[in-house]
N, C-alpha and C positions, 0 to 999 in steps of 0.2 A: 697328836696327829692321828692315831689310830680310833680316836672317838668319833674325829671328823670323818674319819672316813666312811667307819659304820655306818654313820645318816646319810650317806650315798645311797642313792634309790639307784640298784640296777635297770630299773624298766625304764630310766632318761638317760643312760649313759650313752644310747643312741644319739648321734647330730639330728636324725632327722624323725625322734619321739621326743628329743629335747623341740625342735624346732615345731609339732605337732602341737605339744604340749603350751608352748610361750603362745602359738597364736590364738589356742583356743582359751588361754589364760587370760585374756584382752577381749576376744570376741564372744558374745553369745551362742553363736554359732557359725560353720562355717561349711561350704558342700565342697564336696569329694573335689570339684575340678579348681575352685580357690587353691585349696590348701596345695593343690600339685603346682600350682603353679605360684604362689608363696614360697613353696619348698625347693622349687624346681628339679622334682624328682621325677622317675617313671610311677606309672601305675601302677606296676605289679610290688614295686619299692615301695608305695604308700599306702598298698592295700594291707602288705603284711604286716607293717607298721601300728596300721590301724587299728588290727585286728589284735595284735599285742596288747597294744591297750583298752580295747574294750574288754577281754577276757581278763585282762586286770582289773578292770571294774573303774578303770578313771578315766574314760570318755563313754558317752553314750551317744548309737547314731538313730538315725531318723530318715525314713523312705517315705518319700510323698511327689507328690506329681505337679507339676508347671507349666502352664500351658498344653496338657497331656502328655510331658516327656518326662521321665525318671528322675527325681532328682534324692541326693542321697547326702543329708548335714549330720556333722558332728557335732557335740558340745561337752563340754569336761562336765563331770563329776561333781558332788563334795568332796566325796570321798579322792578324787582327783585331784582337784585345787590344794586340797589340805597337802597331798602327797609330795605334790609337785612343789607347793611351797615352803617344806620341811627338805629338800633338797636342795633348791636353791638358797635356803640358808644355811646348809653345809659347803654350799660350795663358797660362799660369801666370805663364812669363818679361815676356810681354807686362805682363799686371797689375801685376808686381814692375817693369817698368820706365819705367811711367806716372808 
């Protein structure tokens, strides 16, 4: 039990870095106002989130413009997908071995 638990990524043990992480693990990418409203968080909630994991280094974001309005996407990593999916199979093990 204490093996599994090691391969616990603390930077997902967030519901809503877990839930950052799953959608951006599916999507290419995703902007700022999807993901809030996928998550159905506040902004300031998803900013810091965000910011977590970019400074982890397992999303990277993107500023560009839209019709001349701000527009700001995320998208995982390598280095992210790999992270993310070495936790989700601790947590798999975990289930399988309840």
């Amino acid at each position: 039990m204490k093996q599994i638990l090691a391969n616990f990524n603390k930077a997902f043990e967030s519901r809503v870095r877990l839930g950052i992480m799953s959608v951006l693990a599916v999507n290419p990418a995703m902007d700022f106002t999807g993901l809030k409203e996928t998550l159905a968080v506040t902004d300031g909630n998803l900013a810091s989130h965000l910011r977590a994991l970019e400074e982890a280094g397992y999303i990277r974001m993107e500023k560009s413009f839209i019709n001349r309005k701000p527009n700001t996407s995320y998208s995982i990593t390598d280095d992210g997908m790999e992270s993310f999916s070495s936790h989700l199979k601790a947590l798999e093990e975990l289930i399988r071995n309840q």
